[in-house]
C-alpha positions in Angstrom: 124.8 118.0 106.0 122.6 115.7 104.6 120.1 113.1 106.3 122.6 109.7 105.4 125.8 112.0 106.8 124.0 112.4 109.7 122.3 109.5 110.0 126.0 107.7 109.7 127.6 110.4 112.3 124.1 109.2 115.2 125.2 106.2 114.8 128.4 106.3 116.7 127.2 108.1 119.8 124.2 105.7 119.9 126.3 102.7 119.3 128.1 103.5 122.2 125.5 104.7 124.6 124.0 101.0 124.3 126.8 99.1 124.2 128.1 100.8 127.7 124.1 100.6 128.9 124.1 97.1 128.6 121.4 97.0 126.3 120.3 93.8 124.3 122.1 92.1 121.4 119.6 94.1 119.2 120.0 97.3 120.1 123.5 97.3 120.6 123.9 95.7 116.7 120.7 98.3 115.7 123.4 101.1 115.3 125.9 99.4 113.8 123.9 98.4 111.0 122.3 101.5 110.5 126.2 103.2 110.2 126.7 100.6 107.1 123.5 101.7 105.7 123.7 105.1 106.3 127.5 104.9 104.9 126.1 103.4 101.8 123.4 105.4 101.0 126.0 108.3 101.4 128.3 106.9 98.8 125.7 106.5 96.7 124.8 110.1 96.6 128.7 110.6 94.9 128.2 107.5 93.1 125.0 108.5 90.9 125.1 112.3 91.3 128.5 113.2 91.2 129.6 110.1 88.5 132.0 109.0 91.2 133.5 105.4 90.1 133.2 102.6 92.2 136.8 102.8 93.2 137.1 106.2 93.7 133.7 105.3 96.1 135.5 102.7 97.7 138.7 104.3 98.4 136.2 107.4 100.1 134.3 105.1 102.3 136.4 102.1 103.2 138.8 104.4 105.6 135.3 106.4 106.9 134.0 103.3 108.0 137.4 102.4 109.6 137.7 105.6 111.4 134.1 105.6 112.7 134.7 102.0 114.0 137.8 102.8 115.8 136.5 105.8 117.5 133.1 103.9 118.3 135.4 101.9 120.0 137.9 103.6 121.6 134.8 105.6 123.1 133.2 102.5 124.4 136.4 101.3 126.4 137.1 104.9 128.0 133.5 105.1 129.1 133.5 101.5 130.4 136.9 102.7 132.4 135.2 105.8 133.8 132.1 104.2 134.7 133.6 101.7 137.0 135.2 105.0 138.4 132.1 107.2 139.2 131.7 109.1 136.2 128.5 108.7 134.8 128.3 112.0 132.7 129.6 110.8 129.4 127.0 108.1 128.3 124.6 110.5 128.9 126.6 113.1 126.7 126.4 109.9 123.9 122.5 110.1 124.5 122.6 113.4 123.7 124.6 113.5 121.2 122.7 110.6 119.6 118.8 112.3 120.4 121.2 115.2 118.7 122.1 114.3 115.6 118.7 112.3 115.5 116.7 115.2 115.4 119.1 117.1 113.1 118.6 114.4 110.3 114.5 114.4 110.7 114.7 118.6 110.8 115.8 118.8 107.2 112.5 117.8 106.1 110.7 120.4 108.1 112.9 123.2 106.5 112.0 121.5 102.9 108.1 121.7 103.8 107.9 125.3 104.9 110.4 126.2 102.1 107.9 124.8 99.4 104.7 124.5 101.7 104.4 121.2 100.5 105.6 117.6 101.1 106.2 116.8 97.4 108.8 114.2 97.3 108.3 113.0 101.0 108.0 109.1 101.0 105.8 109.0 103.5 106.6 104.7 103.4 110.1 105.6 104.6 108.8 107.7 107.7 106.8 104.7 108.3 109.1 102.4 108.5 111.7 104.6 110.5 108.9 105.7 112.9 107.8 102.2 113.5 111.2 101.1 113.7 112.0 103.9 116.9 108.6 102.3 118.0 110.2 99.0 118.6 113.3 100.1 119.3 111.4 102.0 122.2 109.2 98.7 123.3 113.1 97.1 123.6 113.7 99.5 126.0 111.1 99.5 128.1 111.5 95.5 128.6 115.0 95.7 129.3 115.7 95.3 132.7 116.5 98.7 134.0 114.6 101.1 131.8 117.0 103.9 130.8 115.4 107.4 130.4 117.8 108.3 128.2 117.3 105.3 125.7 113.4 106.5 125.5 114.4 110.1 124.9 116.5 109.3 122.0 114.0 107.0 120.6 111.3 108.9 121.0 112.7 112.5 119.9 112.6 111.0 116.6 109.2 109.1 116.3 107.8 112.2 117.6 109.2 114.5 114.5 108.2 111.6 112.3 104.5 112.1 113.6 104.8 116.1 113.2 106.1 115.1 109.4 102.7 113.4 109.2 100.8 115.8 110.7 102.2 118.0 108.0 100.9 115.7 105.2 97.5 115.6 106.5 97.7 119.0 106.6 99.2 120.1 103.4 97.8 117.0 101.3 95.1 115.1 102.9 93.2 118.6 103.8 93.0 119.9 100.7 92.1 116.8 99.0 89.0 116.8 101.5 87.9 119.7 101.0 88.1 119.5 97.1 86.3 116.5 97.7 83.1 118.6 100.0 83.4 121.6 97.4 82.5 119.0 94.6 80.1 117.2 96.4 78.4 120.3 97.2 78.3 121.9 93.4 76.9 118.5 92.8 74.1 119.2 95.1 73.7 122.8 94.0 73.3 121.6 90.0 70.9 119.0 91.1 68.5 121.6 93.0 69.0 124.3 89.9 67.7 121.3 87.8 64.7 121.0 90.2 63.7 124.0 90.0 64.0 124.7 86.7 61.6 121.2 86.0 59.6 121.9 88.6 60.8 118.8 90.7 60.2 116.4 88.3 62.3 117.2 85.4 59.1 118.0 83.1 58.8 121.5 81.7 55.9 123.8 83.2 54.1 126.1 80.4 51.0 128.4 80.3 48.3 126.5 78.4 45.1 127.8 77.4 42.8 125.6 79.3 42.9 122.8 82.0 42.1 120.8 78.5 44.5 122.4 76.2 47.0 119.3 76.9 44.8 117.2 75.3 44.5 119.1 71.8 45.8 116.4 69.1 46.3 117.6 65.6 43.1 115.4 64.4 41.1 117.4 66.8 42.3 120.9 65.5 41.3 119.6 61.7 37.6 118.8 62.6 37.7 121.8 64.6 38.6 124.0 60.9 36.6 121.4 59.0 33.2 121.6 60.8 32.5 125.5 59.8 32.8 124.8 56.1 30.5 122.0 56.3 27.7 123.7 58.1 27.9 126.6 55.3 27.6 124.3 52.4 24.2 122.8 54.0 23.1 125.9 54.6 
């Protein structure tokens, strides 16, 4: 099952785990609109990679969003019924679910990374934006009147896998291009001290000369030096 299937099925068990918690506006409307979303990005899949036609979408997702709404629902009045009869058990079976299902959608990119040892294709601007949005969604919770332990556990079973997904990127992408980055530098360094040494620091080539003077020898000098002989024979 893919991440929008299950992100779509979380949905219903969260829904009703807040709305029976008595959670604020927000969080209870949080899961419904992540249901539509999820529900759309679902039929989208069929829509662009399976050439579905808009109808043919339609007629799939119209009654799946009916049935998930009724059972949402129908859920959230039974557990309202057994609530004000004792039974606390099945809102925290919702939270499970929901933590659940959660985890399920965020575990598919684990098994693609150490599939391909790589997090190619990872938007690392969706994680982001999911993981900050668990991070509020958390902060909610904790300023709600009665913090529920279960609400932080299902929030923060996911931002915690969205962390490991980053800690995978850093590892499998930001590592490397480190220590590409060091290995450069240092053949950089390594070409600069061979360059040295082969100038003698200075970037000047050293060789054997005949005297401390011979570096003064100019080509008008080595003429008089031939030319003098000749003339001292002729005087003579």
């Amino acid at each position: 099952m893919d991440r929008p299937a299950l992100s779509t099925v979380f949905g219903v068990p969260l829904g009703v785990f807040n709305i029976v918690s008595n959670f604020n506006i927000a969080l209870q409307v949080q899961p419904q609109i992540l249901t539509f979303l999820s529900l759309v990005t679902w039929i989208q899949c069929y829509y662009y990679e399976r050439r579905w036609s808009i109808s043919k979408a339609l007629v799939v997702v119209i009654p799946v969003a009916c049935v998930m709404g009724g059972i949402e629902a129908g859920l959230v009045f039974a557990l309202r019924v057994g609530i004000r009869h004792g039974i606390d058990w099945p809102p925290t079976l919702m939270a499970v679910l929901a933590a659940l299902f959660l985890a399920l959608g965020v575990l598919e990119q684990y098994v693609a990374i150490y599939k391909h040892r790589s997090v190619e294709g990872i938007s690392f601007l969706f994680c982001g934006i999911d993981a900050l949005g668990d991070l509020t969604s958390t902060i909610a919770v904790v300023f709600e009147p009665k913090i529920s332990v279960s609400g932080l556990v299902i929030y923060n079973v996911e931002f915690v896998m969205w962390m490991g997904i980053f800690a995978c990127g850093g590892y499998y992408k930001l590592l490397p291009a480190l220590k590409r980055q060091i290995k450069r530098r240092r053949s950089a360094g390594d070409a600069s001290r061979t360059s040295n040494e082969v100038g003698g620091g200075d970037g000047v080539a050293m060789h054997e000369m005949p005297s401390s003077t011979s570096v003064f020898h100019t080509p008008s000098a080595e003429l008089r030096g031939r030319v003098a002989p000749s003339s001292t024979g002729e005087a003579s």
